[in-house]
N, C-alpha and C positions, 0 to 999 in steps of 0.2 A: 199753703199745702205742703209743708218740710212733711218726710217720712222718717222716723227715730231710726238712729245706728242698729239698734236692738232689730230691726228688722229689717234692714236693707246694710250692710256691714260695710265698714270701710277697709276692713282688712283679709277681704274673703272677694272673689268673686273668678276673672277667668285669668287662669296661669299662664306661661311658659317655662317647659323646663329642657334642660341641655339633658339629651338622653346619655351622655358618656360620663360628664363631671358630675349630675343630678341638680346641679343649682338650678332654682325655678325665680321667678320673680311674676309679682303681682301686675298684670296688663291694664284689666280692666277691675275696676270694682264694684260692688252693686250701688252702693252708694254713692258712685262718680254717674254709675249708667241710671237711676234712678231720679237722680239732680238732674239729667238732663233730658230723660224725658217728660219730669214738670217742666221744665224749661220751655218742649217744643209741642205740649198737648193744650187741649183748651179748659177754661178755668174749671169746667164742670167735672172733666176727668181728672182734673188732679185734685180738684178738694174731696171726688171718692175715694180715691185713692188712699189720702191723707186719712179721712173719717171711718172709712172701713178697717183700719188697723190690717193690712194686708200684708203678709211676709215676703219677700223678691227672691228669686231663685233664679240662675245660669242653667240652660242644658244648649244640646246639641249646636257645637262649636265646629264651624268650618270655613278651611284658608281657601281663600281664590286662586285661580290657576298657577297667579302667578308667587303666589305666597306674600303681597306684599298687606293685603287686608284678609280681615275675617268675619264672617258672622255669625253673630249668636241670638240665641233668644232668650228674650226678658222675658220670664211669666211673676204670676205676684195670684196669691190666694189666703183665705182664715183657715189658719190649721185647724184642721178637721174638715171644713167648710167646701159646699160647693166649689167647681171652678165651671169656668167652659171656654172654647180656645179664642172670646174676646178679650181674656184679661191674660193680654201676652202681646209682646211685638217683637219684631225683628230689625237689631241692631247690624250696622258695620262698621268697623273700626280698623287702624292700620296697627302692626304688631307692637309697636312702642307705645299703643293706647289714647296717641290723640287723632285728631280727624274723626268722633265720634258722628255717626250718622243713624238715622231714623225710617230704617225700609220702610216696612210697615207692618200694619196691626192686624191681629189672629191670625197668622200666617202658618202654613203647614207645608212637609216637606221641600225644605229651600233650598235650593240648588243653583251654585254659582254656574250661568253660560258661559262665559268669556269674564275678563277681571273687574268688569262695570256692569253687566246686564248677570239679575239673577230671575230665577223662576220660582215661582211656589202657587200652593193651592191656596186662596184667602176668598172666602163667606160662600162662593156661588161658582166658581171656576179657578181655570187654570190662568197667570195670569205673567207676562215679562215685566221685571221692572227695571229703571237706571237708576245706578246707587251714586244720585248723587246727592249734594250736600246742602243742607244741614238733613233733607227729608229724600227719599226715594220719589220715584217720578213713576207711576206705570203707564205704560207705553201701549199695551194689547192685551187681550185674554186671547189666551192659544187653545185651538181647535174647541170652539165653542158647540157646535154640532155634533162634536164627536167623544165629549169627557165632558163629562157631568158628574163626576164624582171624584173624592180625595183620592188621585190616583197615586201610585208611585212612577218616577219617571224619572229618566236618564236619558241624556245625548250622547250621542255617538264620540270618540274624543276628535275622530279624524273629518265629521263635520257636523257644525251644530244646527245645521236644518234637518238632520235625522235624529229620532226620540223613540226609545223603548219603554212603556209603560204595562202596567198592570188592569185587569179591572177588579177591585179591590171589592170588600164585604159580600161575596157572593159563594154559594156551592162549587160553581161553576166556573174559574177563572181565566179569561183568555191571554195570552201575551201577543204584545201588539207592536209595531212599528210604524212611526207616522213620519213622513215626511212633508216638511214645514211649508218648503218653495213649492211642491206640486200637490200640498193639500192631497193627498194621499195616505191610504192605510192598508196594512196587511196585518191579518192573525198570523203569527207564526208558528203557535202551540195553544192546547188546550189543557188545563189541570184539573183532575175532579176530584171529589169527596172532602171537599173545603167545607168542615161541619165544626163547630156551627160557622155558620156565612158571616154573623158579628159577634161582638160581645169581647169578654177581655183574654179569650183564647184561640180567635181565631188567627189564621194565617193566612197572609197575603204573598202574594210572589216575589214583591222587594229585589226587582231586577238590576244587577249592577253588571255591569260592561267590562271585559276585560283590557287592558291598555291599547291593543291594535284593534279591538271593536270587532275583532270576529269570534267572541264566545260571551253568553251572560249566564251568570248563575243567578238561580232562584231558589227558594222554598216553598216546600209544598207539601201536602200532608194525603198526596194521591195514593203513596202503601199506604195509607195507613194509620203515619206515625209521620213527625216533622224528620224531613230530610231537604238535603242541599244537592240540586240537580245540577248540571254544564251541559249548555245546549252551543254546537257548535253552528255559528251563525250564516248560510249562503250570502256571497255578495247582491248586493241588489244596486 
């Protein structure tokens, strides 16, 4: 099941660069991150793999708290060619590019907790995992009663049993608050005239947290037009 250089590169894949000097050097590459997820899938995903003539792509890179790993996501598609978000997974790796690991597969919105437990959406819920080694471990699916959908979502920095989420694809949009320990939730805001509700122009709130956790901004398309709101957040 080898995939040709020609589409998975040996000299392409995820950088570092020193933002003063500009020197970058090559971390990971598709071709090393490729090799080893035939290495750690089963024989029938990687001889599709191999047969389908699939091209391997990097996007969405992010360091752990403590900056000493990262993850990224492998996806792999026929240019031109359908995709849909099983043909992708999510790796983690430390910044000098060994200690390569295997979260998991069709993962969406991954969000490091703390520097070993990360979170994302994958097939049917929200879900915790532990990155550990060679493959990720999941541990729980998070508020299974209460998210049923690709949400967007962020912890609090100052504790990670608090999480501000979205509810995503809708007119409608609420922003919400859930705490973990007491299984708890509060809307905090409401956004309208989210039109259309999907498709490849809509707008979701995509809440992020500011560093002491008492302000998030969003977007929203309530005048009108896409704008970036700051909601200042009461203690709770």
């Amino acid at each position: 099941g080898a995939v040709s250089l020609a589409r998975a590169p040996s000299d392409d894949g995820v950088w570092s660069m020193d933002m003063v000097s500009g020197e970058r050097r090559l971390v990971l590459s598709l071709a090393e991150a490729v090799r080893f997820l035939q290495a750690h899938t089963p024989l029938k995903s990687r001889l599709k793999r191999a047969l389908k003539r699939y091209h391997f792509w990097f996007n969405h890179a992010k360091f752990s708290p403590d900056g000493s790993r990262f993850t990224v996501k492998l996806r792999w598609r026929n240019i031109g060619g359908p995709w849909n978000d099983q043909q992708g997974v999510s790796l983690t790796c430390k910044l000098d590019g060994r200690d390569l690991r295997l979260l998991a597969q069709g993962t969406s919105h991954v969000i490091w907790l703390d520097d070993s437990h990360l979170y994302f959406w994958q097939r049917d819920g929200l879900r915790l995992a532990h990155d550990t080694s060679p493959k990720g471990s999941i541990l729980e699916q998070l508020a299974p009663e209460l998210i049923q959908a690709n949400v967007h979502m962020r912890h609090f920095p100052d504790n990670n049993d608090r999480f501000i989420f979205d509810t995503p694809y809708r007119e409608q949009i609420d922003l919400i608050v859930w705490n973990r320990r007491q299984n708890s939730h509060q809307t905090i805001a409401t956004f309208t005239g989210h039109q259309p509700a999907k498709g490849p122009f809509r707008c979701d709130l995509h809440p992020s947290l500011s560093a002491n956790g008492r302000q998030v901004v969003v977007t929203s398309l309530q005048s009108g037009k896409r704008e970036v709101y700051v909601l200042e957040l009461k203690s709770t």
